[in-house]
Each structure stands twice: as C-alpha cells, then as structure tokens.
N, CA, C and O atoms as a Tripos MOL2 file, in Angstrom:
@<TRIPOS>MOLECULE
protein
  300   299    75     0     0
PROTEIN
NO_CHARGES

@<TRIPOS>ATOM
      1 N         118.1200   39.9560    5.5930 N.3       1 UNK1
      2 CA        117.5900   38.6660    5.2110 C.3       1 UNK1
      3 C         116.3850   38.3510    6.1040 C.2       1 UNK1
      4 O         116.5740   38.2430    7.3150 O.2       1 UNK1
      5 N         115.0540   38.1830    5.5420 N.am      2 UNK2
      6 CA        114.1850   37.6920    6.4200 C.3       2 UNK2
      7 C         113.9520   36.6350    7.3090 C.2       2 UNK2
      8 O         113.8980   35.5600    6.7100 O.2       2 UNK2
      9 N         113.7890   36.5450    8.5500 N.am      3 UNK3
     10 CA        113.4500   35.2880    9.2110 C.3       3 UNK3
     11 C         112.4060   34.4350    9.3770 C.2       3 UNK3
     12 O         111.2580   34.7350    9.7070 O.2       3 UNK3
     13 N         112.9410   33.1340    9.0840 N.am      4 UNK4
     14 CA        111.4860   32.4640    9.4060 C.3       4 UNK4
     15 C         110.5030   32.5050   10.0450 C.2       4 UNK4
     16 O         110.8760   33.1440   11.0290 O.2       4 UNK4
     17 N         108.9200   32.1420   10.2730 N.am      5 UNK5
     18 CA        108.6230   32.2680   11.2550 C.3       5 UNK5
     19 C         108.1980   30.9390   12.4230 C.2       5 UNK5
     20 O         107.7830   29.8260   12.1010 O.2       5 UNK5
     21 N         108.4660   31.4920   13.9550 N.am      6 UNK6
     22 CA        108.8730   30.1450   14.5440 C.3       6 UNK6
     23 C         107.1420   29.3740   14.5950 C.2       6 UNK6
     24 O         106.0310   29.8090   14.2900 O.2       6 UNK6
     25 N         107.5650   28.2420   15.0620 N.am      7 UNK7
     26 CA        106.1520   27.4800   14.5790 C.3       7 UNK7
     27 C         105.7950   27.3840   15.8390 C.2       7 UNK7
     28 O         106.7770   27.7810   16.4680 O.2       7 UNK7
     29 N         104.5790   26.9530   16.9180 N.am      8 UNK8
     30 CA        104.3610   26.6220   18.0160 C.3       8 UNK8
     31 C         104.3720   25.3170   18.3760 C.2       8 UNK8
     32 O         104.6910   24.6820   19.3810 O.2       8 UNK8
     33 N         103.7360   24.9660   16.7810 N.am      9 UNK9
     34 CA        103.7010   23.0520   17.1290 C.3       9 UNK9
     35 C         105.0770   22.3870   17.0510 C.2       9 UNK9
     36 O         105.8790   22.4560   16.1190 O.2       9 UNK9
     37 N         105.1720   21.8740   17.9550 N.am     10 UNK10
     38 CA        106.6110   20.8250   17.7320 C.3      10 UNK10
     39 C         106.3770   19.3570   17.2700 C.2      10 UNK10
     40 O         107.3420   18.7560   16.7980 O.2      10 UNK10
     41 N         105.3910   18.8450   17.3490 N.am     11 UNK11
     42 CA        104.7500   17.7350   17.0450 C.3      11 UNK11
     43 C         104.4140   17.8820   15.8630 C.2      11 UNK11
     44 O         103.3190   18.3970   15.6390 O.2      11 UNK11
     45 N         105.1650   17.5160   14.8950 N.am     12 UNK12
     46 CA        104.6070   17.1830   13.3560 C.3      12 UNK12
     47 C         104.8570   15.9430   12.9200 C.2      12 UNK12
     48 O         104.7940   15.9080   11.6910 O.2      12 UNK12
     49 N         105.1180   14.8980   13.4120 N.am     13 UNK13
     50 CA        105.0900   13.5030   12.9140 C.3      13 UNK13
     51 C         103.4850   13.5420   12.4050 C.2      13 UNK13
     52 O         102.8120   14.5370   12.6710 O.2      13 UNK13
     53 N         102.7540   12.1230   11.4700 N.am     14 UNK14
     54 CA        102.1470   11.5570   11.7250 C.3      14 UNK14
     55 C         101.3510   10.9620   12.9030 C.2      14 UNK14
     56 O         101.6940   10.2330   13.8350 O.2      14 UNK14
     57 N          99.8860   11.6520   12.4660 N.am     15 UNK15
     58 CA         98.9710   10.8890   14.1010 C.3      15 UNK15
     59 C          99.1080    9.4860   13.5940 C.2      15 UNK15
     60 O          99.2290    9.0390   12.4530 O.2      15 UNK15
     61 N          99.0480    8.8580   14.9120 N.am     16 UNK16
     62 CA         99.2630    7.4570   14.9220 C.3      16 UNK16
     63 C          97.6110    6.9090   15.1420 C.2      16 UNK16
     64 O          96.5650    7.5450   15.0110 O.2      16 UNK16
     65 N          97.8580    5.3590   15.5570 N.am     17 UNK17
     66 CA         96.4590    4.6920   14.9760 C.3      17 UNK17
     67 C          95.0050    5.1380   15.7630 C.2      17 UNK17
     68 O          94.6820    5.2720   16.9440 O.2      17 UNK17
     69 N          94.1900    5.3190   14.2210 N.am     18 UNK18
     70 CA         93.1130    6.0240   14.0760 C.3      18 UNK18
     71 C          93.0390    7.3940   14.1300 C.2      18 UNK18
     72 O          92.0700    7.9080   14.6900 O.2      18 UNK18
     73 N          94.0020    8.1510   13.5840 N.am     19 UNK19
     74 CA         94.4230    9.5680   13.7680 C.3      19 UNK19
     75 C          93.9100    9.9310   15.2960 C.2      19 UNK19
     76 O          92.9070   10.6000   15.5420 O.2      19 UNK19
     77 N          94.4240    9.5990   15.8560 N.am     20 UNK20
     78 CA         94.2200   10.1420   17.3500 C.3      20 UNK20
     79 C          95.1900   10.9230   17.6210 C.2      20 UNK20
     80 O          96.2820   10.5930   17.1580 O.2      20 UNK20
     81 N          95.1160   12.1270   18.4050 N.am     21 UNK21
     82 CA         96.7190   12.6280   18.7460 C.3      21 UNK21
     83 C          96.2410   12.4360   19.8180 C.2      21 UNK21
     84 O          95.1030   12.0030   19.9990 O.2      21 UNK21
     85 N          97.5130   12.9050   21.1900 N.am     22 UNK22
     86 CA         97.3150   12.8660   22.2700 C.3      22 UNK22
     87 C          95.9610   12.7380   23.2880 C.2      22 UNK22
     88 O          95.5010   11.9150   24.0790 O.2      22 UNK22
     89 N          95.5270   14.4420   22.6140 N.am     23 UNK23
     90 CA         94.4650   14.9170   23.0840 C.3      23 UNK23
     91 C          93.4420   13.9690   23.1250 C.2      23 UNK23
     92 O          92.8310   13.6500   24.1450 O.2      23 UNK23
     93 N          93.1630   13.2840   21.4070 N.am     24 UNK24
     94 CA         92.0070   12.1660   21.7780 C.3      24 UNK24
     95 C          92.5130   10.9490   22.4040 C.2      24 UNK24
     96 O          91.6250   10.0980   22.3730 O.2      24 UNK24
     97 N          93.4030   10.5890   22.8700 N.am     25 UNK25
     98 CA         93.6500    9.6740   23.7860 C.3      25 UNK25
     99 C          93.6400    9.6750   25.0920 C.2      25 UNK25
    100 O          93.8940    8.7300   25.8400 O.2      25 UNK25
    101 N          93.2680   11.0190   25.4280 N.am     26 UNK26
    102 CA         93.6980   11.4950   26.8340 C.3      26 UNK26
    103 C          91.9820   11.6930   26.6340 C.2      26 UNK26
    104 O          91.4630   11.9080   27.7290 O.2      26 UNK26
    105 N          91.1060   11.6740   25.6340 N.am     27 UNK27
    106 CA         90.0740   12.0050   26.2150 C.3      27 UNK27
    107 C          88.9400   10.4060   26.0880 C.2      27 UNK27
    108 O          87.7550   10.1930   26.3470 O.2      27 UNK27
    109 N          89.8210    9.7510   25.6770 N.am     28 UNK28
    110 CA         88.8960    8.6300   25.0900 C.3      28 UNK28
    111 C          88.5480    7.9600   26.1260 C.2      28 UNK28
    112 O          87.4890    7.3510   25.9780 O.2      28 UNK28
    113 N          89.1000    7.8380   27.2190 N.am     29 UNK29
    114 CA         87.9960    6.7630   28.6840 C.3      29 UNK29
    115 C          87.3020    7.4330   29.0610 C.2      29 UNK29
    116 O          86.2740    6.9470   29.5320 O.2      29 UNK29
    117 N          87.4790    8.9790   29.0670 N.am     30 UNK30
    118 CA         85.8970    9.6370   29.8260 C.3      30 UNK30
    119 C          85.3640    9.2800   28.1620 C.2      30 UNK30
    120 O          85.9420    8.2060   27.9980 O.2      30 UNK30
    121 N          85.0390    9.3960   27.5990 N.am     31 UNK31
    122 CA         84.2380    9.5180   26.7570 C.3      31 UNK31
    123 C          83.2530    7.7740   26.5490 C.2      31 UNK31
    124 O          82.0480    7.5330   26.4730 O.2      31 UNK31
    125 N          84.5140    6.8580   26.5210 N.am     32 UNK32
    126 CA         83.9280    5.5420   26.8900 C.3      32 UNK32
    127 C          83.0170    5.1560   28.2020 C.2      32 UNK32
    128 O          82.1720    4.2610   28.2170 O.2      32 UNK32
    129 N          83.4210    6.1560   29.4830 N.am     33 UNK33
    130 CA         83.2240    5.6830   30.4530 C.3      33 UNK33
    131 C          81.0060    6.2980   30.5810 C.2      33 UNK33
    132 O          79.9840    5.7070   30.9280 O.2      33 UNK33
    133 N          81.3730    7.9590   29.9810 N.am     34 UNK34
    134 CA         80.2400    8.4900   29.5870 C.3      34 UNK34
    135 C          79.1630    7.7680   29.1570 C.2      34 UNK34
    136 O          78.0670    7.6900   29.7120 O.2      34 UNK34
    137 N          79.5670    7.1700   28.0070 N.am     35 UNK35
    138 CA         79.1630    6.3910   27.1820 C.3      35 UNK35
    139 C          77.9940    4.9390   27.6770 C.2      35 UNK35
    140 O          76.7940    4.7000   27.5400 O.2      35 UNK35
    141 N          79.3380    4.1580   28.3720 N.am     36 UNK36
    142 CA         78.8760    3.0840   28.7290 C.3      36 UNK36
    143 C          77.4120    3.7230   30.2190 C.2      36 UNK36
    144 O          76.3640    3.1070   30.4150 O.2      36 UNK36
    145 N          77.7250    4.6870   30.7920 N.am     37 UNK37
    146 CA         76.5290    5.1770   31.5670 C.3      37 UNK37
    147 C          75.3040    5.5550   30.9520 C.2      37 UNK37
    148 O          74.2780    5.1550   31.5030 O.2      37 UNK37
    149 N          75.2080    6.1890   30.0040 N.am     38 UNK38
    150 CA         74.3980    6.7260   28.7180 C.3      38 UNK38
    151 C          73.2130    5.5340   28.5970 C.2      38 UNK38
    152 O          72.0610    5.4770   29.0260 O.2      38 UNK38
    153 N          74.0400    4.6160   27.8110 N.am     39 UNK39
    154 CA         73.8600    3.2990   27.3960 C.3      39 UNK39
    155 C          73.0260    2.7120   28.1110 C.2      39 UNK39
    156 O          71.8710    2.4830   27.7530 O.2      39 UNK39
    157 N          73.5250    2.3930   29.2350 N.am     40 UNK40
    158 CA         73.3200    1.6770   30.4680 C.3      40 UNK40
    159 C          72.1100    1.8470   31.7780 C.2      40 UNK40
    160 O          71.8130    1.2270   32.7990 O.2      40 UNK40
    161 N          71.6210    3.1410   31.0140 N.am     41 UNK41
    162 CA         70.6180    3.9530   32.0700 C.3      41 UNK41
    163 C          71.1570    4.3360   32.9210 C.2      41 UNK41
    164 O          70.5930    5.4290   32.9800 O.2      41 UNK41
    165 N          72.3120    4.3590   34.2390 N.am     42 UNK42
    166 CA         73.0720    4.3560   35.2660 C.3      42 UNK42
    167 C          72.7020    5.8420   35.8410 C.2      42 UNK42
    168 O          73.3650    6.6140   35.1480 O.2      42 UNK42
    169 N          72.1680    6.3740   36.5140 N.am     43 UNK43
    170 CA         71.7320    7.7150   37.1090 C.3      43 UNK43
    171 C          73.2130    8.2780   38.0180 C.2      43 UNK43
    172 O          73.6060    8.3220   39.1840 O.2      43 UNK43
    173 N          73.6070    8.5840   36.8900 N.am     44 UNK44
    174 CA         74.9210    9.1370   37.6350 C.3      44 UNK44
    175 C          74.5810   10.6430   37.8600 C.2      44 UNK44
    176 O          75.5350   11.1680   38.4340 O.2      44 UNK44
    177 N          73.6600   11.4570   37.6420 N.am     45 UNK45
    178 CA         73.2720   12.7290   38.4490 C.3      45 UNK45
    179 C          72.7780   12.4600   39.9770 C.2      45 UNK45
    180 O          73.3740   13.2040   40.7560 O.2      45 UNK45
    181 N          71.9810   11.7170   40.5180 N.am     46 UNK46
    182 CA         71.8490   10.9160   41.7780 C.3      46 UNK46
    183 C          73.3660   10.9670   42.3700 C.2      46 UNK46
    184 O          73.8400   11.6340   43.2910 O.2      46 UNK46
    185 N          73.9610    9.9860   41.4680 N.am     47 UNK47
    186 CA         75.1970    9.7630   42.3410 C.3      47 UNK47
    187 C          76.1190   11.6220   42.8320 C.2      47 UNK47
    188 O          76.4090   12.0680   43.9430 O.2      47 UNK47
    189 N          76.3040   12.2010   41.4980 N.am     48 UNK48
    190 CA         76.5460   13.2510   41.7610 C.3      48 UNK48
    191 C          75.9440   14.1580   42.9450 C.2      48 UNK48
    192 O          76.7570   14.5830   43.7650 O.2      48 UNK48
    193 N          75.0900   14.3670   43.0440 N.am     49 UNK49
    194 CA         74.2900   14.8280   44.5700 C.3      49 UNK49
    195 C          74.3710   14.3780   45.2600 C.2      49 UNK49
    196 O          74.1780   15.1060   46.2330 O.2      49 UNK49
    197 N          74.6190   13.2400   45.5730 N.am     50 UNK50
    198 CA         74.7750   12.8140   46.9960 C.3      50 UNK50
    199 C          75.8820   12.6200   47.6060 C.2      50 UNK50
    200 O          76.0020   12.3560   48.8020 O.2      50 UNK50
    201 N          77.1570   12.8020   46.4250 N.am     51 UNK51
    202 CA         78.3020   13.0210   46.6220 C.3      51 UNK51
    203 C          78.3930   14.4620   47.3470 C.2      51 UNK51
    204 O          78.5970   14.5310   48.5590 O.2      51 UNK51
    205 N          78.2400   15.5440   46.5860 N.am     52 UNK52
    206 CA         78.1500   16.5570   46.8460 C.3      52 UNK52
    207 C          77.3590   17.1270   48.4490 C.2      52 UNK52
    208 O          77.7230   18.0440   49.1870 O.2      52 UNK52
    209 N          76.3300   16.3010   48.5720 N.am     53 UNK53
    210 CA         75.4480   16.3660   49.6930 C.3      53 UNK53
    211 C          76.2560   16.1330   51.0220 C.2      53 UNK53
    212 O          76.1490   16.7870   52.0590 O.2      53 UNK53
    213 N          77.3870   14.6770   50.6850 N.am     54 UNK54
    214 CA         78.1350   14.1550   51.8700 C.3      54 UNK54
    215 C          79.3540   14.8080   51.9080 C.2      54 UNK54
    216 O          80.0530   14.5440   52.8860 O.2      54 UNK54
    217 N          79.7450   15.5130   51.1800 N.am     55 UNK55
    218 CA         81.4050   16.6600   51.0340 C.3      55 UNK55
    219 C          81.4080   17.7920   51.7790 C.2      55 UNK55
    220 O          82.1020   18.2560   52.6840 O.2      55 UNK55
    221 N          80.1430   18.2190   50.9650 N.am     56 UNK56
    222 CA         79.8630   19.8050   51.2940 C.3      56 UNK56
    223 C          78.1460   20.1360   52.0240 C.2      56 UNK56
    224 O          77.7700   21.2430   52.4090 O.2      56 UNK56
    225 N          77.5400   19.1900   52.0500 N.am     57 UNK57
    226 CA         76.1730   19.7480   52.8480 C.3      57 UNK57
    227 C          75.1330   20.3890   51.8750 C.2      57 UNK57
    228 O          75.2000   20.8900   50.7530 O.2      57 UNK57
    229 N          73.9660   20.1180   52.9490 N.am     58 UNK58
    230 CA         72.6380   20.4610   51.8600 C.3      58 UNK58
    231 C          72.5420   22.1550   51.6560 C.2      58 UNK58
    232 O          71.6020   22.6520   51.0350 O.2      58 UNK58
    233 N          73.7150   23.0390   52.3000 N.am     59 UNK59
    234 CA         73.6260   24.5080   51.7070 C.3      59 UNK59
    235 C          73.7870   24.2630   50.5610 C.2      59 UNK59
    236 O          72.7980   24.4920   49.8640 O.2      59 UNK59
    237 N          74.9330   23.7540   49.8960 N.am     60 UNK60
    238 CA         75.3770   23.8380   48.6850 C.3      60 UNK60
    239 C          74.8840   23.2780   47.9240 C.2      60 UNK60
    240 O          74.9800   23.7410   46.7880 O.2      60 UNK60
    241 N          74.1060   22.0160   48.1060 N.am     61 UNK61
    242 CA         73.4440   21.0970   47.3420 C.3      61 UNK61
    243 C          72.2830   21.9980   47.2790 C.2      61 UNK61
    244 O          72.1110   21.5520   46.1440 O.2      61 UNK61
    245 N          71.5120   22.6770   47.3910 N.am     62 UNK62
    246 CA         70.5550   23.5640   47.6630 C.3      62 UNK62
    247 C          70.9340   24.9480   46.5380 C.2      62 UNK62
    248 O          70.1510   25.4890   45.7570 O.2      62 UNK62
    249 N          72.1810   25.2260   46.7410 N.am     63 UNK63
    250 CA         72.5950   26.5740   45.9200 C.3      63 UNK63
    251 C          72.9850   25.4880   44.8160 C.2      63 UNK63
    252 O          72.0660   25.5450   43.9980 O.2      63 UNK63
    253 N          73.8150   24.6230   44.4420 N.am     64 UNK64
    254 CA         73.7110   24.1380   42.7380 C.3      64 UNK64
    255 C          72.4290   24.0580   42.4080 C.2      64 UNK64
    256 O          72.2270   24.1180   41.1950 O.2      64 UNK64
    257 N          71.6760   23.9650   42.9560 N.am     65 UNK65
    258 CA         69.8950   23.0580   42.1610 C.3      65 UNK65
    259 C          69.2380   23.9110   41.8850 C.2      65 UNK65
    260 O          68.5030   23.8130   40.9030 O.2      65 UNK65
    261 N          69.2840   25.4350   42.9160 N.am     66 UNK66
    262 CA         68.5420   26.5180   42.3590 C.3      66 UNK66
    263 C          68.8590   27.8490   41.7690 C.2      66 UNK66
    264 O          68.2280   28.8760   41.5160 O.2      66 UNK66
    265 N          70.7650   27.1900   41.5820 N.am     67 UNK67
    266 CA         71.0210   28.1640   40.8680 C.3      67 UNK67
    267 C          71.2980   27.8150   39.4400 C.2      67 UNK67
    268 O          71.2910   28.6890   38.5730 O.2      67 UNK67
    269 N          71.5650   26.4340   39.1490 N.am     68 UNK68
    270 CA         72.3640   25.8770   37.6380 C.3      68 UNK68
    271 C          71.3970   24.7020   37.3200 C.2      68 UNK68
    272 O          70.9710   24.7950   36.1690 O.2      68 UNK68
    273 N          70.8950   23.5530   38.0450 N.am     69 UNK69
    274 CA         69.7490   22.9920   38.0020 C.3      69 UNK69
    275 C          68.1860   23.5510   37.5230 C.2      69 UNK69
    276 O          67.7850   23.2180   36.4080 O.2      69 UNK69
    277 N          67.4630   24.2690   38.2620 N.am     70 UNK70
    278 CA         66.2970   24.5390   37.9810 C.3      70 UNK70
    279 C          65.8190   25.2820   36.7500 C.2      70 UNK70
    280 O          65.1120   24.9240   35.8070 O.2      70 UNK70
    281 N          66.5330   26.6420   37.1000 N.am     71 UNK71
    282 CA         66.4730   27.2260   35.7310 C.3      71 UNK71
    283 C          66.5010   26.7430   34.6420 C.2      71 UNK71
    284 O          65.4570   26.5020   34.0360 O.2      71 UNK71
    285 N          67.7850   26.4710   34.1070 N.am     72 UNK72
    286 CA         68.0320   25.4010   33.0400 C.3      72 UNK72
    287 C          66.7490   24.4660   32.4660 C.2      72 UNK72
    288 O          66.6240   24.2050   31.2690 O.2      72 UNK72
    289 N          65.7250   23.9580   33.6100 N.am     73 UNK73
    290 CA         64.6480   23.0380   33.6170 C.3      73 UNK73
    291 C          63.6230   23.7520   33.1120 C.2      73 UNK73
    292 O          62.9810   23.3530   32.1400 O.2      73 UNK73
    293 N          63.3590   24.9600   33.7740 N.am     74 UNK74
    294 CA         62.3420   25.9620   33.5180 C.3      74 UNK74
    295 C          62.1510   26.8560   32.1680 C.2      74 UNK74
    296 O          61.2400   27.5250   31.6790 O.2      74 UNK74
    297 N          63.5320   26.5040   31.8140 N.am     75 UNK75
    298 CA         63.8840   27.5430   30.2550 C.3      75 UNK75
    299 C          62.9510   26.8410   29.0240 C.2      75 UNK75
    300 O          62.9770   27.3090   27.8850 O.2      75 UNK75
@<TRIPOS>BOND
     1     1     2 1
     2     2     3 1
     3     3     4 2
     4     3     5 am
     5     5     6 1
     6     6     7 1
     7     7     8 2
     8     7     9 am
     9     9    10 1
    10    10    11 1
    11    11    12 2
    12    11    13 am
    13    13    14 1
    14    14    15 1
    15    15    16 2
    16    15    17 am
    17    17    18 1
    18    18    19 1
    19    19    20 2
    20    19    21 am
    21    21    22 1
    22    22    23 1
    23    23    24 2
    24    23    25 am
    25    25    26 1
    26    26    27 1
    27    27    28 2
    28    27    29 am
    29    29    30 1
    30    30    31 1
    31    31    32 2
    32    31    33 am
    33    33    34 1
    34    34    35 1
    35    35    36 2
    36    35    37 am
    37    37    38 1
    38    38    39 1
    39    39    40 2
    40    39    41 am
    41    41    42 1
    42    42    43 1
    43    43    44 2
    44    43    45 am
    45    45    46 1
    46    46    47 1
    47    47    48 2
    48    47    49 am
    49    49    50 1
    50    50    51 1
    51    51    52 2
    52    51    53 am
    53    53    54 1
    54    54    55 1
    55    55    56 2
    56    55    57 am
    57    57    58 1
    58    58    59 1
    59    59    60 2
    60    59    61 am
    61    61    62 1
    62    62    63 1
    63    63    64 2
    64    63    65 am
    65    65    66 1
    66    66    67 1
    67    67    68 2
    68    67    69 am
    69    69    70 1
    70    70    71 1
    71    71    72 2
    72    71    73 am
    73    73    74 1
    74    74    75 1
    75    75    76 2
    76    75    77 am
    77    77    78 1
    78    78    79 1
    79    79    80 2
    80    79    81 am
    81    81    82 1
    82    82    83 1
    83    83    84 2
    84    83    85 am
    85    85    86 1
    86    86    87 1
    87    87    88 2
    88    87    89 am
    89    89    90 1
    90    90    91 1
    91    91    92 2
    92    91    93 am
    93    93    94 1
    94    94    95 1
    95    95    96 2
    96    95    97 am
    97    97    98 1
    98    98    99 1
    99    99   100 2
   100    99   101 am
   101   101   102 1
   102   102   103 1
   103   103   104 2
   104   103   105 am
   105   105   106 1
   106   106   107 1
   107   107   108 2
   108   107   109 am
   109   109   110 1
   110   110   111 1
   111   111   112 2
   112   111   113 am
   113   113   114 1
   114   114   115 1
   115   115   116 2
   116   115   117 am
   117   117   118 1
   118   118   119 1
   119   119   120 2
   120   119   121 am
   121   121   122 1
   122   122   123 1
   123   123   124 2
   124   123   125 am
   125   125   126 1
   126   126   127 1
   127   127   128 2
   128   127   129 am
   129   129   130 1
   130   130   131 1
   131   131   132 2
   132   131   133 am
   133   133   134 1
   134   134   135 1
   135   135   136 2
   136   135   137 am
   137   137   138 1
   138   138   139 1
   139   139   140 2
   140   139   141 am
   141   141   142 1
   142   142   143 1
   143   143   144 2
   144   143   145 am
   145   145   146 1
   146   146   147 1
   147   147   148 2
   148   147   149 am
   149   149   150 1
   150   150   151 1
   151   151   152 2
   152   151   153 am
   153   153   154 1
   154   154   155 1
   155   155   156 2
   156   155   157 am
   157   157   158 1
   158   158   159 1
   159   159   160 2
   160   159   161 am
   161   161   162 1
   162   162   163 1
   163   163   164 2
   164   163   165 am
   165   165   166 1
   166   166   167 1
   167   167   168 2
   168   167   169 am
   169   169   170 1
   170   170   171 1
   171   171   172 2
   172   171   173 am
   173   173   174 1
   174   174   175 1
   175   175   176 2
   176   175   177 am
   177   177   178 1
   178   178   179 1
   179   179   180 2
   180   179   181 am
   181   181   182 1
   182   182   183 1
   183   183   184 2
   184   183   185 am
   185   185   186 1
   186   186   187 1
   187   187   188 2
   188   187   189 am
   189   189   190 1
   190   190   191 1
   191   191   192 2
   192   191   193 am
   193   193   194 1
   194   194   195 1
   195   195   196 2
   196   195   197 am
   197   197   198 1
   198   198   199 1
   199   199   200 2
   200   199   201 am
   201   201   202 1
   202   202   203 1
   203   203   204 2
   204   203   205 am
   205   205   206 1
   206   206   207 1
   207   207   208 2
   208   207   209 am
   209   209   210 1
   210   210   211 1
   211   211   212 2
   212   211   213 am
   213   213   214 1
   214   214   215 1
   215   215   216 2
   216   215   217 am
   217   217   218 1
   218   218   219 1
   219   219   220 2
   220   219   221 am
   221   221   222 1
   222   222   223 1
   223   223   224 2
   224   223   225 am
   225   225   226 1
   226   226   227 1
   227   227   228 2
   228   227   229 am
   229   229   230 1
   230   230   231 1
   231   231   232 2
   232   231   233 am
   233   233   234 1
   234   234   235 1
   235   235   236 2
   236   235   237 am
   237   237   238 1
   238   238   239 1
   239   239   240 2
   240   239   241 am
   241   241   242 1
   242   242   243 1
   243   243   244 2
   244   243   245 am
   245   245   246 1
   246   246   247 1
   247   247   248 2
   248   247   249 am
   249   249   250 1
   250   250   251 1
   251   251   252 2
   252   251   253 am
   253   253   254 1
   254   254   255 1
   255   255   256 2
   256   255   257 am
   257   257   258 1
   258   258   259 1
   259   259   260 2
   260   259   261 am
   261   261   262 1
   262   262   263 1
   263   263   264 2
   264   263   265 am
   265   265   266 1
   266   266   267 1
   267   267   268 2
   268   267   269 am
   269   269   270 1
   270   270   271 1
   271   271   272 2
   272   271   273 am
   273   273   274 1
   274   274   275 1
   275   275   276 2
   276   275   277 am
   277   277   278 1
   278   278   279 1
   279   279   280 2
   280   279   281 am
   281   281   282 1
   282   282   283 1
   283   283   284 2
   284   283   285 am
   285   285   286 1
   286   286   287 1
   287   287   288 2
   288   287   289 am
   289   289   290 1
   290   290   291 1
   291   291   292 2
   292   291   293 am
   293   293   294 1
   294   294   295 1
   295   295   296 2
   296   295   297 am
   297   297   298 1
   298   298   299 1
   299   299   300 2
@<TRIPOS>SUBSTRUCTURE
     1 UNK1         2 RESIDUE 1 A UNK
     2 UNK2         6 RESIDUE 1 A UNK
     3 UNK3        10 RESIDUE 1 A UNK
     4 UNK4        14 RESIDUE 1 A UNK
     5 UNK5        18 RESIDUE 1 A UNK
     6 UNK6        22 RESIDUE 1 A UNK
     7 UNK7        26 RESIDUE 1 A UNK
     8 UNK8        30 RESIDUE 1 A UNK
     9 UNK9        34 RESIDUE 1 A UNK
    10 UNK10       38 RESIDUE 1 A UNK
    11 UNK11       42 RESIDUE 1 A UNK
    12 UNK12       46 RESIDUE 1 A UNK
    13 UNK13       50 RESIDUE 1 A UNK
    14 UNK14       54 RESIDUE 1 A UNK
    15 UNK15       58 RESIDUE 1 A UNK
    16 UNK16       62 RESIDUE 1 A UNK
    17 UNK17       66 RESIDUE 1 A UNK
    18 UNK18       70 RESIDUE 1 A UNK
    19 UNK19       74 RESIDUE 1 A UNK
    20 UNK20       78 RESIDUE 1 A UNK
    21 UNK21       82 RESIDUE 1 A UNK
    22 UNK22       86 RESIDUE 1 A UNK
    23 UNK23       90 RESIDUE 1 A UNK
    24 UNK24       94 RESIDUE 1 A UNK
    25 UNK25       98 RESIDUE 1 A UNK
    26 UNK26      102 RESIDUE 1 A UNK
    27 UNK27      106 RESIDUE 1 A UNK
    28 UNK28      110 RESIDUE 1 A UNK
    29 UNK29      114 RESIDUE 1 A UNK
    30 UNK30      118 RESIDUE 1 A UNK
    31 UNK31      122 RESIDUE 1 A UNK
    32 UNK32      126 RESIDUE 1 A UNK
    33 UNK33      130 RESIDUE 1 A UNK
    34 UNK34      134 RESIDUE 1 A UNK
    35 UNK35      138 RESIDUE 1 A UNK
    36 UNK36      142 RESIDUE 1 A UNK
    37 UNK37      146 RESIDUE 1 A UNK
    38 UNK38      150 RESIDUE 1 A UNK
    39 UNK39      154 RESIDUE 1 A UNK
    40 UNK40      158 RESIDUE 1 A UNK
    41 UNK41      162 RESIDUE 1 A UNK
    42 UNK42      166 RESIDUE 1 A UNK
    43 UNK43      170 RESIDUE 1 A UNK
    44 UNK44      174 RESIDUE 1 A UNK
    45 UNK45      178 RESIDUE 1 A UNK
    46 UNK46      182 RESIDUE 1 A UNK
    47 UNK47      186 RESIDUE 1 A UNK
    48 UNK48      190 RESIDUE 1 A UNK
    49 UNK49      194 RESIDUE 1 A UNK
    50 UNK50      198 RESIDUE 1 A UNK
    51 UNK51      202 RESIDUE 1 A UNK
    52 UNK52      206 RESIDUE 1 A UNK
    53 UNK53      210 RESIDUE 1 A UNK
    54 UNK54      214 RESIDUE 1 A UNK
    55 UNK55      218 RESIDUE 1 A UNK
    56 UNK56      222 RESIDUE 1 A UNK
    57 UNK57      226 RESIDUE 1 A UNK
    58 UNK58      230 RESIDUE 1 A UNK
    59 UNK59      234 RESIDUE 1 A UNK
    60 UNK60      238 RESIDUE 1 A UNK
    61 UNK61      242 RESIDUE 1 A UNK
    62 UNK62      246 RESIDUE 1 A UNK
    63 UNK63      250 RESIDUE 1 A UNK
    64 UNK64      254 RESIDUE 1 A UNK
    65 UNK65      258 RESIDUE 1 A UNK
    66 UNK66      262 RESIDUE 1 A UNK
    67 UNK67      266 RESIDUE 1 A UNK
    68 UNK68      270 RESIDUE 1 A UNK
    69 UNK69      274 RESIDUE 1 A UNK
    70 UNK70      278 RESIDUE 1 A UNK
    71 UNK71      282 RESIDUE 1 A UNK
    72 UNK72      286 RESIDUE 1 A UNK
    73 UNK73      290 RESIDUE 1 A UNK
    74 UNK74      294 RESIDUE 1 A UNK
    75 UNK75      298 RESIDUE 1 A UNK
C-alpha cells in the first residue's frame, strides 16, 4: 500500500489579517522603521560609520569603504 507523502508545512490554517504570515510580521517594523528613514531624509549611513568607527576603529572602517563602499560607487 503506498504512503503518503509527509508535508513540511505544519501551518495550514488561513493567513490572518492582511494575509500576513508570520514571516511578514516579523518583518514589518524593519520595513516601517526603513521606511520612515527613507522618507524622512535621516542619514542613517553616517550613523552606521560612526558606529562602526567607535566599536571597531578606523582599520575597519577603512577596509568596509574600500572594500564594499567604493567600488560599488565606481561601477
């Protein structure tokens, strides 16, 4: 007699309101939070560097910019 085959999803109810499942709920404040910076002009790359600058030092701040920064700019 053949066997079924097993399913992975266990979650088969109905997405609930605004078809969101988990996932988009778990992603919806970064996405708001993104958003409202976007919007807002807010130079959150600034902030990012200087975070980075006061953690880890201007080696590293130095190796992100001319290794994943510049290029990217130059392309």
């Amino acid at each position: 007699m053949p066997t079924k085959p097993a399913t992975t999803l266990r979650y088969t109810s109905p997405k609930p309101l605004w078809r969101f499942g988990w996932v988009g709920w778990a992603i919806l404040p970064i996405a708001i939070v993104l958003g409202v910076v976007y919007f807002s002009g807010y130079d959150l790359r600034t902030l990012l560097f200087n975070k980075i600058y006061e953690f880890f030092g201007i080696d590293t701040l130095y190796f992100i910019l001319l290794r994943f920064i510049l290029p990217s700019g130059l392309s």
